[in-house]
C-alpha atoms as one frame of an Amber mdcrd trajectory, in Angstrom:
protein
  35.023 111.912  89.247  37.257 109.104  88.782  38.288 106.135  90.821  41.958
 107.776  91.770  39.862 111.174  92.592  37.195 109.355  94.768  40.683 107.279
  96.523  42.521 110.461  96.906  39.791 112.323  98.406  38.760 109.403 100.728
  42.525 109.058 101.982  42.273 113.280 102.231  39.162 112.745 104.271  40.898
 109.850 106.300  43.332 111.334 107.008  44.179 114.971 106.970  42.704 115.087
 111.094  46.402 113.403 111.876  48.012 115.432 109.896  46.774 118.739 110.778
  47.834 118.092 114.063  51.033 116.510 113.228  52.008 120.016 111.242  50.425
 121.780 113.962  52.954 120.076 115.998  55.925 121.007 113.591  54.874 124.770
 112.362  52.287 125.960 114.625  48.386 126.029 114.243  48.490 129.074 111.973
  50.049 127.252 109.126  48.846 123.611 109.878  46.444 124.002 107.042  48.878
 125.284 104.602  51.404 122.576 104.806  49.038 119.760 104.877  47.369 120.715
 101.570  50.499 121.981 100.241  51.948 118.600 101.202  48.647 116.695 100.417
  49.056 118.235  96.710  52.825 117.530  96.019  52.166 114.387  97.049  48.891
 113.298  94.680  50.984 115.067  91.844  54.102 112.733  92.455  55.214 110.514
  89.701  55.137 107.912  92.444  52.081 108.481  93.963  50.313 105.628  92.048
  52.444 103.313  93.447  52.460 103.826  96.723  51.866 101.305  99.460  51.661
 103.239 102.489  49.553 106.055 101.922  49.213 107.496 105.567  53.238 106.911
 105.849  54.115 108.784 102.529  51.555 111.459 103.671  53.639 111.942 107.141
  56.980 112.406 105.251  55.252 114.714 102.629  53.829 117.125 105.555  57.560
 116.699 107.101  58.994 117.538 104.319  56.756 120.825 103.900  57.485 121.612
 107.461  61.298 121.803 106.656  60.173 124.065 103.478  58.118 126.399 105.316
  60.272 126.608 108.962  61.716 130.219 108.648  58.061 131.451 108.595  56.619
 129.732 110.691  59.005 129.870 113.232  58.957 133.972 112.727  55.444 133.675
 113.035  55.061 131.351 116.209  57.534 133.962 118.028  54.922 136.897 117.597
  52.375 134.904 118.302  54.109 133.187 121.602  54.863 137.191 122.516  51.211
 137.750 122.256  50.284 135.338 124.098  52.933 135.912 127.344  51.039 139.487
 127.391  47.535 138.192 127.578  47.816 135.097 129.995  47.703 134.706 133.319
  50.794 133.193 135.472  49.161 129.544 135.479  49.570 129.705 131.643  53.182
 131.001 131.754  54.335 126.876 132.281  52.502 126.346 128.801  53.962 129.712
 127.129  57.601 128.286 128.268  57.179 124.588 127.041  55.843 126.078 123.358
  59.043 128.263 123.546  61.048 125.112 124.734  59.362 123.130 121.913  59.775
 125.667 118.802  63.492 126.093 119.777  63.986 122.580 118.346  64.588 121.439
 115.157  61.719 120.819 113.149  62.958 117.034 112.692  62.879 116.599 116.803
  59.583 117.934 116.774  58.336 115.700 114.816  59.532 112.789 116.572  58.733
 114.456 119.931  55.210 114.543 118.828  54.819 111.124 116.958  56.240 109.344
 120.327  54.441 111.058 122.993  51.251 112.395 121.085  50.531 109.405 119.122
  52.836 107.433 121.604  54.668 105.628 118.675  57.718 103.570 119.982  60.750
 104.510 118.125  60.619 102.037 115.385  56.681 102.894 114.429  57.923 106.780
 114.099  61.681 105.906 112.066  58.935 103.906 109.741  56.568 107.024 109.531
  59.426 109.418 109.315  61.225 107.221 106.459  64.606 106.977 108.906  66.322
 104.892 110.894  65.504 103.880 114.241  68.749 104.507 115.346  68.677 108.301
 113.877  64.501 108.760 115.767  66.263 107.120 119.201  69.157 109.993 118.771
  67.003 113.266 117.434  64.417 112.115 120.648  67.450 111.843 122.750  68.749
 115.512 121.657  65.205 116.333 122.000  64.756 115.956 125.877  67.843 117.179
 126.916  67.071 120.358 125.205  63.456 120.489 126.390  65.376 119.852 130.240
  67.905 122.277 129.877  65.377 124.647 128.244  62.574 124.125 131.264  64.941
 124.126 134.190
């Protein structure tokens, strides 16, 4: 192997934890893995992965940028698996069943600023740098964000 295989797979190994749950976060557990090593691929076989800086940030954008690719899907398939679950759960899990409902009915760009600031609790400026936006468009999809989850869990 060479030294860009032994970097790539040592970033992989770094760092594909975060990022599993970050897609998790976006497209459901069920295709977590798919999007990170879909993402994880696209992005070693970019023209501009050899110059990259900030691997773990161009990694974050890559598996957001899957996320967007694969939504319809995995949006299809987090509703059948949401009905699933609201037949086999008790009532205590019925607060959970609602706030995954709550949380798939947004966009996949406010869940992945949802999850960056209150699962990684990254202040807005730390996720519009992972997210490749500005701070001023993180502050406004967050904003959007909670009122939905509000109006959604009220």
């Amino acid at each position: 192997m060479g030294v860009m295989e032994d970097l790539d797979e040592e970033l992989y190994l770094k760092y594909s934890p975060e990022l599993l749950r970050f897609a998790a976060a976006l497209v459901g557990p069920s295709d977590a893995d798919d999007v990170v090593s879909s993402a994880f691929l696209r992005a070693l076989s970019s023209r501009h992965w050899p110059t990259v800086v900030e691997h773990r940030a161009y990694l974050y954008r890559a598996v957001l940028n899957e996320a967007r690719q694969s939504g319809r899907t995995s949006r299809r398939r987090l509703a059948r698996e949401l009905a699933v679950a609201r037949t086999e759960h008790s009532e205590p899990d019925a607060l959970r069943v609602e706030m995954a409902d709550a949380l798939a009915a947004l966009s996949v760009q406010q869940r992945a600023v949802v999850f960056l600031t209150y699962w990684f609790e990254m202040s807005a400026a730390e996720t519009a740098a992972t997210l490749d936006m500005s701070q001023r468009s993180t502050e406004r999809l967050l904003s959007s964000a909670r009122f939905r989850l509000r109006r959604s869990l009220q």
